[in-house]
Kinemage of the C-alpha trace (Angstrom):
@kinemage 1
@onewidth
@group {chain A} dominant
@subgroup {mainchain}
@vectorlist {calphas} color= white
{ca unk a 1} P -53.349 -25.294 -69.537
{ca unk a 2} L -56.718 -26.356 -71.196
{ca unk a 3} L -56.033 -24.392 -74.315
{ca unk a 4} L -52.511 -26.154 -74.341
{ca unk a 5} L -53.943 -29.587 -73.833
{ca unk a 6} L -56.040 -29.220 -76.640
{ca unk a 7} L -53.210 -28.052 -79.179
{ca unk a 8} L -50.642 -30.658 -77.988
{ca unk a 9} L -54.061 -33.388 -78.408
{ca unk a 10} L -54.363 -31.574 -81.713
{ca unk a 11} L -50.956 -32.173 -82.575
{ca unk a 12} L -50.995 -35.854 -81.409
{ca unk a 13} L -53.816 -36.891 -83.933
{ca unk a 14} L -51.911 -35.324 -86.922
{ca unk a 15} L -48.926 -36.909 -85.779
{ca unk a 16} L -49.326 -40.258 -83.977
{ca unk a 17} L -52.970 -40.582 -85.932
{ca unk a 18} L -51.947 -39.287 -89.321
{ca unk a 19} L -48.106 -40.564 -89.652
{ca unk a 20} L -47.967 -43.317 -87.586
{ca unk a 21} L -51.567 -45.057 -87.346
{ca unk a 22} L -53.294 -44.043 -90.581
{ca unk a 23} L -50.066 -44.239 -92.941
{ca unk a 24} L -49.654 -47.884 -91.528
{ca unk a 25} L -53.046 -48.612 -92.637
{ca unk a 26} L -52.614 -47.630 -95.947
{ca unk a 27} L -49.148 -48.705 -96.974
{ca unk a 28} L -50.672 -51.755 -95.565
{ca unk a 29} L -53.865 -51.944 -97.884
{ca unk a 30} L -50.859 -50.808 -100.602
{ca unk a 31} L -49.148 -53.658 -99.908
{ca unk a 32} L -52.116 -56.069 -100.379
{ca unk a 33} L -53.028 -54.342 -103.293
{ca unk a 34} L -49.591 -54.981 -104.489
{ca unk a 35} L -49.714 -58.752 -103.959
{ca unk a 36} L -53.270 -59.034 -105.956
{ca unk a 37} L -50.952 -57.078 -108.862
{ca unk a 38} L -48.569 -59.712 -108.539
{ca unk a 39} L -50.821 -62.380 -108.438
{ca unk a 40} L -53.083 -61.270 -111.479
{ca unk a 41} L -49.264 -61.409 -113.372
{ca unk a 42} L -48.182 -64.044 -112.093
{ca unk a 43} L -44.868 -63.339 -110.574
{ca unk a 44} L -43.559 -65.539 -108.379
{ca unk a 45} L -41.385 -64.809 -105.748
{ca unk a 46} L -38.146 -66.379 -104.942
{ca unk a 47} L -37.843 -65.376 -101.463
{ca unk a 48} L -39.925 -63.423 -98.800
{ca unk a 49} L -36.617 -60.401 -99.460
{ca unk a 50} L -37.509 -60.793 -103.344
{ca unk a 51} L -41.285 -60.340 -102.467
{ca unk a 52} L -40.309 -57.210 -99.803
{ca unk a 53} L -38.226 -55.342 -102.635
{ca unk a 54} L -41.364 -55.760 -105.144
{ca unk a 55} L -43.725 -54.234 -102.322
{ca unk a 56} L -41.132 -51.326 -101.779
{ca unk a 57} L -40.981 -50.790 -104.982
{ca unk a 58} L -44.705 -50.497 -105.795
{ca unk a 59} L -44.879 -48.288 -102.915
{ca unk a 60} L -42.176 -45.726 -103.692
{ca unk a 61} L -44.118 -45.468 -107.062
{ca unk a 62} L -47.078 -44.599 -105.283
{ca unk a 63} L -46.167 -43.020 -102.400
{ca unk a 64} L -48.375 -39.826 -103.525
{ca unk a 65} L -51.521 -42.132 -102.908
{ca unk a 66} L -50.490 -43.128 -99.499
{ca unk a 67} L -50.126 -39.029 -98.617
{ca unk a 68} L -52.932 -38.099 -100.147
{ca unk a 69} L -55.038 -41.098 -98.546
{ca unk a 70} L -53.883 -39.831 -94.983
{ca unk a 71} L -54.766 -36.194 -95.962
{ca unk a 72} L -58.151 -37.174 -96.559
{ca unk a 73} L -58.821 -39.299 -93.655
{ca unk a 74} L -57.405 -36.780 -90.901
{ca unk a 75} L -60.132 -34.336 -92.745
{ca unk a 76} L -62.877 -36.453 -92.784
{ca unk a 77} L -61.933 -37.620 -89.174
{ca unk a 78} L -62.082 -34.077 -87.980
{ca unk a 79} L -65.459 -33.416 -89.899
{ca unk a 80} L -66.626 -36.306 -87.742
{ca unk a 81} L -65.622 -35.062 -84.346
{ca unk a 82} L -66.387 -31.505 -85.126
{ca unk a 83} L -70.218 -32.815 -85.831
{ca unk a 84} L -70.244 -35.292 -82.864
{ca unk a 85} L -69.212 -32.186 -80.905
{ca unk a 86} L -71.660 -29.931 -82.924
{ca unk a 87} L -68.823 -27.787 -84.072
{ca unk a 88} L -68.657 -26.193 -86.874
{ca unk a 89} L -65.858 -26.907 -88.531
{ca unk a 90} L -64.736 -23.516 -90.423
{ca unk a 91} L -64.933 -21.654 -87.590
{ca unk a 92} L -63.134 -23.912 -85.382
{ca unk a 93} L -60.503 -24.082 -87.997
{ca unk a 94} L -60.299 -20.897 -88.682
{ca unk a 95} L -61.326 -20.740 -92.683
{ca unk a 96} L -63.215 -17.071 -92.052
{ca unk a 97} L -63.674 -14.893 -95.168
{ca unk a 98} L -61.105 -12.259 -95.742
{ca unk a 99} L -60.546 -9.323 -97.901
{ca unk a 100} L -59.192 -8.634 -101.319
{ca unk a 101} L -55.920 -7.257 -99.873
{ca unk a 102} L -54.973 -9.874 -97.088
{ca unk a 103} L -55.102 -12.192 -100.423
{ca unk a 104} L -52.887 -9.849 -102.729
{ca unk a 105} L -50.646 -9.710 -99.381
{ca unk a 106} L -50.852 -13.690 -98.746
{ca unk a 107} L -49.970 -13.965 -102.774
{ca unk a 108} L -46.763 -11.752 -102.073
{ca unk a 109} L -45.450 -13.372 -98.754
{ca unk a 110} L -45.534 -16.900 -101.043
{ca unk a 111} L -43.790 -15.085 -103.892
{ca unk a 112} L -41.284 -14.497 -100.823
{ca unk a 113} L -40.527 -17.619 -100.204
{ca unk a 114} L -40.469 -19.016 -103.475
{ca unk a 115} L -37.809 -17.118 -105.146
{ca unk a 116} L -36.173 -15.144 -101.822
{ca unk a 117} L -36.102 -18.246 -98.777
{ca unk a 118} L -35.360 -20.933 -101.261
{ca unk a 119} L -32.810 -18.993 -103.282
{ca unk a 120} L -30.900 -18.052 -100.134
{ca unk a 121} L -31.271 -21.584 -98.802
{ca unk a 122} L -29.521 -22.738 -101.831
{ca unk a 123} L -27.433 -20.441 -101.515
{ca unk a 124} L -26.022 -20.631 -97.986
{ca unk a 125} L -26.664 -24.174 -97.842
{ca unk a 126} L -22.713 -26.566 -97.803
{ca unk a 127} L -23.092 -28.439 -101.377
{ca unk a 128} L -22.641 -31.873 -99.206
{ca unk a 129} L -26.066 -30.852 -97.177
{ca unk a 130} L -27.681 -29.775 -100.287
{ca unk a 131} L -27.056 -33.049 -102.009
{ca unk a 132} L -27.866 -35.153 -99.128
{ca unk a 133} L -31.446 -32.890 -99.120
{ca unk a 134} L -31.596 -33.437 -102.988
{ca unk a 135} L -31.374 -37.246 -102.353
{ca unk a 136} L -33.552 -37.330 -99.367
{ca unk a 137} L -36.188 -34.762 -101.647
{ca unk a 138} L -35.991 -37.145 -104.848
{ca unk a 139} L -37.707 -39.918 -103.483
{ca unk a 140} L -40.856 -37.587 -102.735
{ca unk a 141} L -41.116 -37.022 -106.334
{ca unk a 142} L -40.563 -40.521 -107.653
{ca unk a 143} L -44.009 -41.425 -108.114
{ca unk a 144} L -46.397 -40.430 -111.123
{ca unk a 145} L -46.785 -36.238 -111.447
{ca unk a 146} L -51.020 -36.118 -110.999
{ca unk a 147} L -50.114 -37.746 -107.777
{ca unk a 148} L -47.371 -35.148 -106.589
{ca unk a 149} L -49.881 -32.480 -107.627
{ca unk a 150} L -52.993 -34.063 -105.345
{ca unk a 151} L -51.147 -34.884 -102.753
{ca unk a 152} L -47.826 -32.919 -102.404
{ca unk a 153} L -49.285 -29.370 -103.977
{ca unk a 154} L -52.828 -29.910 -103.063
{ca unk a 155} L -53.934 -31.851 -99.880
{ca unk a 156} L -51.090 -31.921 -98.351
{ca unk a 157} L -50.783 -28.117 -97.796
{ca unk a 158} L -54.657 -27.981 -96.623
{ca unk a 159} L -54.235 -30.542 -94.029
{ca unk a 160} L -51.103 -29.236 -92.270
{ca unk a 161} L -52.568 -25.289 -92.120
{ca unk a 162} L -55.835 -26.827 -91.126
{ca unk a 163} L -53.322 -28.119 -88.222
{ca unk a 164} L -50.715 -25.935 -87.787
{ca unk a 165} L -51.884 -22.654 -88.744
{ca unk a 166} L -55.575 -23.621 -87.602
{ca unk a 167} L -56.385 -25.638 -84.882
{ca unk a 168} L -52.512 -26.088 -83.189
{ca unk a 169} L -51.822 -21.737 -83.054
{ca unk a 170} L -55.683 -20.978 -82.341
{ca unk a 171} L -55.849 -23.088 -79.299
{ca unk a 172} L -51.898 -21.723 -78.178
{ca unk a 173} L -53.158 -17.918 -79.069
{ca unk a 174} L -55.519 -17.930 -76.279
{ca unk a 175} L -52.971 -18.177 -73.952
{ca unk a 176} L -49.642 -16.740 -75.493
{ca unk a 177} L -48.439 -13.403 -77.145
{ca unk a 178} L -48.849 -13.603 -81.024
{ca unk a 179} L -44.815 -14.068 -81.146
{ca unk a 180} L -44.510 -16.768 -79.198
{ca unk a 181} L -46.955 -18.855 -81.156
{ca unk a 182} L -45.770 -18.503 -84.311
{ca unk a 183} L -41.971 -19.643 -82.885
{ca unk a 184} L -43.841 -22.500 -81.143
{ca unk a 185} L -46.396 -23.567 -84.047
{ca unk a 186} L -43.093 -23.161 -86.516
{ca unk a 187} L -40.831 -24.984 -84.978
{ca unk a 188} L -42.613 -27.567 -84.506
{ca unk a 189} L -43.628 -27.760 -87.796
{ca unk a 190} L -39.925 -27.177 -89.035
{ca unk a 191} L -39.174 -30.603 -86.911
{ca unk a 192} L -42.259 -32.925 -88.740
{ca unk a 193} L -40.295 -32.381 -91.699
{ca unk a 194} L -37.397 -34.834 -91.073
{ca unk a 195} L -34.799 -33.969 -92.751
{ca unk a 196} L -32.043 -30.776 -91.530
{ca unk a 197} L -32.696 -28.610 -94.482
{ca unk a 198} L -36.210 -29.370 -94.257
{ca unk a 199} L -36.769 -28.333 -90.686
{ca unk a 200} L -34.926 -25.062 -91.106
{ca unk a 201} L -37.091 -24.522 -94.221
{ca unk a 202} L -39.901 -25.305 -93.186
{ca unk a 203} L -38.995 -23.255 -89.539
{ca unk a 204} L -38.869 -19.817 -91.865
{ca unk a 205} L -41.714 -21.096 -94.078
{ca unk a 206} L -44.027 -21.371 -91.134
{ca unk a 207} L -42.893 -18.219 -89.289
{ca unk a 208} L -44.093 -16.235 -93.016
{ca unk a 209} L -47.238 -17.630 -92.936
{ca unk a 210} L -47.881 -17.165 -88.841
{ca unk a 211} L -47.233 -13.437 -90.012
{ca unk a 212} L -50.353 -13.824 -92.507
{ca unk a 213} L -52.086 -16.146 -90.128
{ca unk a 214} L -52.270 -13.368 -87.344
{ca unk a 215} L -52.618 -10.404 -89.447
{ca unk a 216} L -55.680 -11.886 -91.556
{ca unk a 217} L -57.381 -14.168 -88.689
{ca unk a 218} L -57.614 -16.967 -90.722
{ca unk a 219} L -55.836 -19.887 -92.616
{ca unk a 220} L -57.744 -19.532 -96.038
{ca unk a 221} L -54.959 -17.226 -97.224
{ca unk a 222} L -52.328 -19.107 -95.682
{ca unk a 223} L -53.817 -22.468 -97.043
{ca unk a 224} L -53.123 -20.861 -100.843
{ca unk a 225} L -49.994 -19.781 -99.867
{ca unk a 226} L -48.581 -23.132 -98.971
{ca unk a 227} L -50.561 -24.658 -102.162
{ca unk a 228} L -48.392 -22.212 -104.210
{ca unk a 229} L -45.203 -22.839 -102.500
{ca unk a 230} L -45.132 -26.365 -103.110
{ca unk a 231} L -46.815 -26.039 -106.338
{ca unk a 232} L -43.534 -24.454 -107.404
{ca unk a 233} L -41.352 -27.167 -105.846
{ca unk a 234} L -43.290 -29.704 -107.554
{ca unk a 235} L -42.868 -27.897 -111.178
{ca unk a 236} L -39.251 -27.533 -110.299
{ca unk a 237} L -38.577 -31.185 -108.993
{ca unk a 238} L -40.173 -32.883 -112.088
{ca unk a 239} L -38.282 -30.857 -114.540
{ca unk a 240} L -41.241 -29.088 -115.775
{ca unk a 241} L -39.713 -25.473 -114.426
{ca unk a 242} L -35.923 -25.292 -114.798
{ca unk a 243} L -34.121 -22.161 -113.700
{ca unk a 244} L -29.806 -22.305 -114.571
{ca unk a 245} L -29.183 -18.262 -115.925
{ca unk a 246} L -27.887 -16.776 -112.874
{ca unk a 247} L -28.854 -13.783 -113.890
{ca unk a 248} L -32.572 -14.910 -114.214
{ca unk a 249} L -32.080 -16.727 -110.593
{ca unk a 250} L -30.574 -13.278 -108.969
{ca unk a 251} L -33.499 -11.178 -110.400
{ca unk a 252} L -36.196 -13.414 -109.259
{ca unk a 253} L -34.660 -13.374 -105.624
{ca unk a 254} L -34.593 -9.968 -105.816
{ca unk a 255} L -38.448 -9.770 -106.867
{ca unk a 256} L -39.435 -12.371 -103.885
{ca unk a 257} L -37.516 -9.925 -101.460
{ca unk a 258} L -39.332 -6.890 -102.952
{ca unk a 259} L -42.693 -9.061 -102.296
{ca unk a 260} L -42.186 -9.070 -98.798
{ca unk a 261} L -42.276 -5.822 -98.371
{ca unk a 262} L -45.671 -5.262 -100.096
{ca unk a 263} L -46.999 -8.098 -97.997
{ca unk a 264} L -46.275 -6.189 -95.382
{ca unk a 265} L -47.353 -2.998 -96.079
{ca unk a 266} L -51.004 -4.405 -97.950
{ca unk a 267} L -51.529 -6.873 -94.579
{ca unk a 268} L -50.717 -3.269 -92.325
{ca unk a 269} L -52.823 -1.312 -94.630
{ca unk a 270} L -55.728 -3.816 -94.631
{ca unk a 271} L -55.585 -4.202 -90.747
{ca unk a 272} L -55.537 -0.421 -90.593
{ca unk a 273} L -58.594 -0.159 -92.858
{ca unk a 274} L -60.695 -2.259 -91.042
{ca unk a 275} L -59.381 -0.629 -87.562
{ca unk a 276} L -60.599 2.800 -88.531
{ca unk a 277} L -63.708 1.173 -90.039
{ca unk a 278} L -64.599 -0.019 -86.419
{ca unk a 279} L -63.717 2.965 -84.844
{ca unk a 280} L -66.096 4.870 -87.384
{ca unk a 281} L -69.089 2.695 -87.138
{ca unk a 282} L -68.495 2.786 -83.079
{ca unk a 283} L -68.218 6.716 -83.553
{ca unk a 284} L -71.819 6.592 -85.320
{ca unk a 285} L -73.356 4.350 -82.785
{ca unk a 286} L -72.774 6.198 -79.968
């Protein structure tokens, strides 16, 4: 129950703390920032509505500031408690060292999911959902690129493995098979997401990298996984990667299925490796 405690407190802070508390904080300092803009022009209001629609506005055009400000402050909150606690802070997040073909592997499992999940998501998904997800998706990417990349590509994608895949399935794999973590830690990251198509995305996005997570023992492989993965969507939703030959779109799905298979076989051959390597140096010491 202890180990549970602490993933469910672990949970809270990144939720309550880091989408509730700390994102109130900042759209709030946004806000003021806003007025001073408004101010410095000049522009004066006609009613508090009028004023409201210029702060929403700013906002929505700067939203990657606000998630990348709340990135940075859950890190540098955990940095804190890790050193009040005098823990340190790799280890208890899981960021050990791996080798060169648990990378190769993690490299192949995101090639996966870039062309294979999200070309069969597309494809499967009712054109009605798919716009209402293409609506709900555009205003993630309304604000200036540099801050899509920082936030959505970069920091985002550290902070929720550093949760998810780190702290949240470390503290729950103490306790439960290897199987049952990666449903639990994926689902409920599937269900942060919001939106339908999100959470069932984000469901098979998480169970891929609990695969690497438990294979590898770590989340640095994991963390460039989920920086590649929404690299890509980033590239795609700003028009600077744009995909229409069917014929282009049926090959690549084909090459992110194939992907998954070497993932698998690299992350069983590495695990293997270091097995008999164990087993070998035991041998010599006894």
């Amino acid at each position: 129950m202890k180990q549970i405690a602490k993933a469910l407190g672990y949970f809270l802070l990144y939720y309550v703390g880091g989408q509730i508390i700390f994102a109130f904080i900042i759209q709030y300092c946004m806000g003021l920032y806003a007025g001073g803009i408004a101010r410095s022009e000049g522009t004066v209001f006609s009613s508090i509505e009028e004023a409201q629609a210029y702060g929403i506005n700013f906002y929505q055009n700067n939203m990657g500031i606000d998630l990348a400000g709340r990135a940075i402050v859950l890190l540098l909150l955990l940095l804190v408690i890790f050193l009040i606690r005098k823990k340190n802070f790799a280890k208890e997040t899981c960021m050990q060292t791996t080798t060169g073909k648990k990378w190769l592997a993690a490299v192949l499992g995101a090639v996966f999911v870039i062309f294979f999940v999200n070309g069969m998501v597309g494809l499967l998904t009712p054109s009605n959902q798919l716009e209402s997800f293409e609506q709900a998706s555009s205003v993630l990417y309304a604000y200036p690129l540099w801050q899509a990349i920082l936030a959505n590509a970069l920091l985002v994608p550290i902070v929720e493995e550093v949760f998810f895949r780190g702290l949240i399935f470390s503290r729950l794999q103490k306790v439960l098979p290897n199987v049952a973590t990666a449903l639990i830690t994926s689902a409920i990251f599937g269900l942060v997401h919001g939106q339908l198509l999100w959470m069932l995305f984000a469901f098979i996005v998480g169970l891929v990298l609990s695969f690497v997570r438990i294979k590898s023992g770590s989340i640095l492989p994991t963390i460039l996984m989920h920086v590649m993965i929404n690299t890509y969507a980033t590239v795609v939703s700003y028009g600077i990667l744009n995909i229409t030959s069917k014929v282009v779109m049926i090959a690549l799905m084909v090459l992110g299925l194939a992907s998954i298979v070497g993932c698998v076989f690299l992350m069983n051959k590495a695990c293997k490796e270091e097995t008999d390597a164990k087993v070998e140096v035991s041998t010599v010491v006894l």
